[in-house]
N, C-alpha and C positions, 0 to 999 in steps of 0.2 A: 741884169744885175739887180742885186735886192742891199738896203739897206738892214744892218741889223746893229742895235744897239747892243754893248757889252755891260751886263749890269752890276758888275763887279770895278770897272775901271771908267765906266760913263763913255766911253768912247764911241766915238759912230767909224764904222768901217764899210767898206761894200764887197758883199761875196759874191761870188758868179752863183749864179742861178739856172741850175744846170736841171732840173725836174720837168718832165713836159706835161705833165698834168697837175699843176699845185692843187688842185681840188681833190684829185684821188690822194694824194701823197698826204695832205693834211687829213685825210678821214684815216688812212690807214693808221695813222702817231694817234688821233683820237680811239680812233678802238686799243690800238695798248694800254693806254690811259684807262680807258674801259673797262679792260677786263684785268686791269691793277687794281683800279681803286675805284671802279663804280659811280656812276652817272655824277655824284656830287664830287670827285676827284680827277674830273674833265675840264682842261684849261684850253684855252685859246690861243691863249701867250703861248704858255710851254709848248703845243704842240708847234705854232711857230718859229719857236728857236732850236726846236728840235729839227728840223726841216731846213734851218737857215734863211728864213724870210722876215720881212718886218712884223711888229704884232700887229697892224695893222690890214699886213696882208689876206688872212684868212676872211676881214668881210667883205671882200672884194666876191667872194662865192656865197656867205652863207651872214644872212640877218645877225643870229646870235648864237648862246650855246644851245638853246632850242632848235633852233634849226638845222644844227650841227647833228644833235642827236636825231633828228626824226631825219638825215639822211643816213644817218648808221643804219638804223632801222630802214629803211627801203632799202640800203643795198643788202641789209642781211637778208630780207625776204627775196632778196630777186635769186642770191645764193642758194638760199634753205630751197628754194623751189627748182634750181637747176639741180642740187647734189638728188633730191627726191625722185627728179627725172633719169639723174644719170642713177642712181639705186633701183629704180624701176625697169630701166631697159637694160640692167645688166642681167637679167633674166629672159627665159620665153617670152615672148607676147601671151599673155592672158594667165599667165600660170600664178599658184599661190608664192610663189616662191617672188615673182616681180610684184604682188601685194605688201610682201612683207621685207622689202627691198627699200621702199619707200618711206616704209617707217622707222627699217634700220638709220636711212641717211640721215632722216630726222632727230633721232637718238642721239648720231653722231657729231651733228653740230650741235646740240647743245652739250656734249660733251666737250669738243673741243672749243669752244667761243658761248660759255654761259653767262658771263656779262650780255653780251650783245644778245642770245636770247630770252634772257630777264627782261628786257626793253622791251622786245620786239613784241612782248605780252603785256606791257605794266601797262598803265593809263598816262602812259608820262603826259603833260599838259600839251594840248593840243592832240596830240595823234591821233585818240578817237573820234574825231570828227574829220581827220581826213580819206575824203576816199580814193585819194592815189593810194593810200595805206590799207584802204578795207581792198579795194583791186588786188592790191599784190594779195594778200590774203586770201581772197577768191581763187586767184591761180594756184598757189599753193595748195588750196584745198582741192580744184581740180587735177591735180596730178593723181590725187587718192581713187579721186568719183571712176577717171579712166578706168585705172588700172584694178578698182573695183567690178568694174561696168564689163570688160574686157574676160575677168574670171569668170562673171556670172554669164555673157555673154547673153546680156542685156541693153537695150542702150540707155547712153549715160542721164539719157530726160526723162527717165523715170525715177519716181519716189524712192523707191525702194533703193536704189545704187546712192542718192545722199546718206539715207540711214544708215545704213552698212558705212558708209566712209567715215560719216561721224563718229561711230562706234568704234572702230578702227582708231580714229583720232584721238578721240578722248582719252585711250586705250596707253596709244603712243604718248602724249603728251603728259598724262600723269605719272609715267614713267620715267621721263625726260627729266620732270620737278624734281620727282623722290631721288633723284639720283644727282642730281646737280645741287640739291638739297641738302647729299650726305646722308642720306636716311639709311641706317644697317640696311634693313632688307631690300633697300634694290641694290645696294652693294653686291648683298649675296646671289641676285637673282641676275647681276650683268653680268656673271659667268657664263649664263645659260639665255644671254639674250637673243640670239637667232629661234634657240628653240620658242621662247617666250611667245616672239614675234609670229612664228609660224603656228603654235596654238591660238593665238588670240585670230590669226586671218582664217583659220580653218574653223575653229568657231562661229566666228560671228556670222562668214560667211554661206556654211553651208546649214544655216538657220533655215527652216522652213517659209518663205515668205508670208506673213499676215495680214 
């Protein structure tokens, strides 16, 4: 049972508390909040009353709205890095087609959830110094290095298979901007984004190594 004030009538009542995880349920109301109205449009309270628990309840998990948001951000990344894996084995093993699978997921979630990827790249305070946050990151980027490493049929502790995934990245990722950005021409050019994708992995990849 949760107390929840009513702010219209001053009343206190008690609601059954029927959610088994208050922690995921209050991050999921903050990412709507999120991707309505952006990192400064993130309440504590509302997500609490949205949910049905005291406003008190939410810091029984998390410090502040900081801490709030740099868990948005870790679960996004742990996502962004499963959809990259599931976009990559829905292909061959080794094939250009699971290179550019990877980059499609990518595309994908910041298509669908661009607030929470605005975050998961700004500097919001504090995140760049943590490294549970550069970790997930690393994996993230290791899903690329694999399935780089795998096409060229190299292994993945060589130089040359980061370059290439960088190139790859950087590739996917300014893509990802211009387009969650609104910019006309990646408008016009998500028409044609598999192809996009499939020239940029056959490009860069079958580069002569230097």
């Amino acid at each position: 049972m949760s107390e929840v004030s009513d702010n219209e009538t001053g009343e206190t009542h008690r609601r059954t508390y029927h959610h088994g995880d208050l922690r995921t349920v209050l991050l999921d109301a903050v990412r709507v909040q999120l991707e309505a109205h952006g990192p400064d449009g993130v309440s504590l309270a509302q997500a609490a009353r949205e949910v049905g628990v005291s406003s008190g309840a939410p810091y029984r998990h998390f410090k502040d709205k900081s801490a709030v948001l740099e868990a948005i951000v870790a679960d996004g990344m742990d996502r962004l890095k499963e959809g990259m894996r599931e976009g990559r084995d829905a292909f061959a093993k080794g094939s250009l087609e699971a290179v550019a699978g990877t980059g499609q997921a990518y595309i994908d979630f910041a298509r669908h959830e661009p607030s929470v990827f605005r975050l998961v790249f700004s500097l919001t305070e504090g995140h760049q110094a943590s490294d549970a946050l550069k970790a997930k990151g690393a994996a993230c980027f290791s899903v690329v290095m694999e399935a780089v490493a795998l096409y060229l049929k190299r292994p993945v502790e060589e130089p040359i298979i980061s370059r290439r995934a960088y190139m790859l990245w950087a590739f996917v990722h300014g893509h990802s901007f211009l387009m969650i950005d609104k910019k006309q021409i990646a408008q016009e050019y998500s028409a044609i984004e598999w192809d996009l994708l499939m020239d940029a992995a056959r490009g860069f990849l079958d580069l002569t190594p230097t």
